[in-house]
C-alpha positions as CSV (number, residue, x, y, z in Angstrom):
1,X,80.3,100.0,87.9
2,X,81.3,100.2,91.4
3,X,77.5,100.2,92.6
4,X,76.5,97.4,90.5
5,X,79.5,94.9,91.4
6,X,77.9,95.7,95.2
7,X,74.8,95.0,94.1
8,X,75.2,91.8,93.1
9,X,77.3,90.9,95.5
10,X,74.4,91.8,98.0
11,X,71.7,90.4,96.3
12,X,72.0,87.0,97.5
13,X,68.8,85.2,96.1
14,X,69.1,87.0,92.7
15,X,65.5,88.5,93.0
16,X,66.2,91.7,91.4
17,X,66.4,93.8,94.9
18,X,68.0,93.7,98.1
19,X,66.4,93.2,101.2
20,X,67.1,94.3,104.6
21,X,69.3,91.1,105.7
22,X,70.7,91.0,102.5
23,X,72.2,94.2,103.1
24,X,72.9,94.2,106.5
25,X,75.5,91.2,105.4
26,X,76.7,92.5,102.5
27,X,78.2,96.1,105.0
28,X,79.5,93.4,107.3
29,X,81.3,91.6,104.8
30,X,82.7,94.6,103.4
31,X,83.9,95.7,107.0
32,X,85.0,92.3,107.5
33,X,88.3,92.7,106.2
34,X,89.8,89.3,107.0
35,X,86.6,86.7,106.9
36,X,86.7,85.1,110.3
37,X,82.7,86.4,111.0
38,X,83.8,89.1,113.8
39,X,84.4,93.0,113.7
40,X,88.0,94.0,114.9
41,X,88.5,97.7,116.5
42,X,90.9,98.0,113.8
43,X,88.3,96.5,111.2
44,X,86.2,99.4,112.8
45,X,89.0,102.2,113.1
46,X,89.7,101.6,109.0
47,X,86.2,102.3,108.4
48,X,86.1,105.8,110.4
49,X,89.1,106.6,109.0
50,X,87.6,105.9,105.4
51,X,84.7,107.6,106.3
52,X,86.5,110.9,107.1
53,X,88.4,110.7,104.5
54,X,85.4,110.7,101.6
55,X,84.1,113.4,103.8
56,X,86.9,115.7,103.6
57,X,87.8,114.6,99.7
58,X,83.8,115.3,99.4
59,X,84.5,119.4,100.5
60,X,87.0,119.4,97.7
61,X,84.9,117.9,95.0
62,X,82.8,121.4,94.0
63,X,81.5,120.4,91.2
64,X,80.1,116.6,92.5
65,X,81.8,114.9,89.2
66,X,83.8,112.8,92.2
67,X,87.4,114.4,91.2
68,X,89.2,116.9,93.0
69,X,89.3,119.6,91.8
């Protein structure tokens, strides 16, 4: 559900795909936390920190059904 509320967020023109540009502006919006059009360090640090944190919840997920187990 997740994937496909991103998807069409990112797919901009509605043709059924996403291109390059179309995703390169749909990661920077996500990042974007407050709109203005510029990446904070702390827009950046939340990210990192998000990112090690599936990482590590990832190791505890042995049998990929994304729960902890």
């Amino acid at each position: 559900e997740a994937g496909r509320a991103f998807f069409e967020r990112a797919d901009r023109d509605n043709s059924g795909g996403i291109t390059a540009d179309e995703m390169r502006a749909a990661i920077f919006d996500r990042l974007d936390r407050n709109g203005d059009q510029l990446l904070s360090k702390r827009e950046l640090r939340v990210m990192a920190r998000a990112d090690r944190f599936r990482k590590r919840a990832g190791i505890l997920d042995r049998d990929s059904r994304d729960a902890l187990d």
